[in-house]
Residue, then its C-alpha position, 0 to 999 in steps of 0.5 A: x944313740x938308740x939301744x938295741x933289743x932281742x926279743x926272744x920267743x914266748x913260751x907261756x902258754x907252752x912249747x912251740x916250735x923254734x922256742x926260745x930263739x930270737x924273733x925280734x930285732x929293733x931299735x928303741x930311741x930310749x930306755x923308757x921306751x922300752x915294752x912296759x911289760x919289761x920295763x915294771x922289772x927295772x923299776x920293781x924292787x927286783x934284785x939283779x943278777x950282774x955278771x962281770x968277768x974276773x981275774x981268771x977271766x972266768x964270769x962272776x955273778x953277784x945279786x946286787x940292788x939294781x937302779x938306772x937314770x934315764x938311759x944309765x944303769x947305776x951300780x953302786x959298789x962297796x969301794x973294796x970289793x973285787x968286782x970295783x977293781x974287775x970293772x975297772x980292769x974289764x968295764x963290761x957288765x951283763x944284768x939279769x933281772x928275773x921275775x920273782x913269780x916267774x922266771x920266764x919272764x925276764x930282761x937282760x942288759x948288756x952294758x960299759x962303764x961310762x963313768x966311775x964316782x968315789x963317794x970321797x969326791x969332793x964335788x960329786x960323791x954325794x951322788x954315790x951316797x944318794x944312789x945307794x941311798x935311793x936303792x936301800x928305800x927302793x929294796x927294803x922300803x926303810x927311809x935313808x940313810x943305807x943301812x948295811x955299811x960294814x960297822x969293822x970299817x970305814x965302807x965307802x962307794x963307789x957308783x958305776x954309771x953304765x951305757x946300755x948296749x943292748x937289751x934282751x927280753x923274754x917271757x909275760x908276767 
């Protein structure tokens, strides 16, 4: 399955006609062929900005710590929020990731939830456990374990792992 990418025009150096409109359309066979320029915001410890849409089917933005395997985006939730239930109910996600020097360069991804994992199962919740794990060393540069479970209760995770459906890119570093 490839992933298709808008790129939308550059303005860096200035206005120019036509400015941010769509002047590419292509396939990419994988994620990791994605442009690098690109590519360094998924891989940076740049937090994302993820839009589902609610129960008055208006969108909610949330930041979240943002991580992918491969051509999968990983969400990792707090098994009580709102946003698990949204994504059940409507399980469509878009991600912005600006640059944090310059909100000109940045990608979105639209995405489905492929698969849900409790970290209560007992055969894979280890990897909802992992995952928030790698994003807290990724995010904060502490070792593991996650270190902002709720202390009032018993949080638990649950992992969201999401196909790309499609990419949009604007802007250089």
């Amino acid at each position: 399955m490839s992933i298709k990418v808008a790129k939308v025009l550059d303005v860096a150096d200035g206005p120019v006609p036509e400015q941010f409109t769509v002047v590419e359309h292509k396939d990419l066979p994988d994620l990791a062929s994605l442009d690098p320029v690109y590519k360094r915001l998924l891989d940076e410890p740049v937090t994302a900005v993820v839009g589902i849409i609610g129960d008055a089917g208006l969108p909610m933005l949330t930041p979240v710590w943002f991580g992918y395997e491969g051509d999968v985006v990983l969400l990792n939730l707090a098994a009580h929020r709102k946003k698990v239930a949204w994504l059940r109910e409507r399980p469509h996600a878009t991600f912005l990731l600006v640059n944090p020097q310059n909100p000109y360069h940045w990608v979105s991804l639209k995405t489905t939830v492929i698969r849900e994992i409790s970290e209560d199962d007992p055969v894979e919740g280890q990897r909802a456990t992992a995952t928030i794990d790698q994003a807290w060393t990724k995010y904060t540069g502490a070792p593991p374990p996650y270190g902002l479970r709720d202390p009032a209760m018993d949080e638990r995770r649950v992992l969201f792992e999401m196909r790309i459906d499609s990419i949009a890119t604007f802007g250089r570093p």
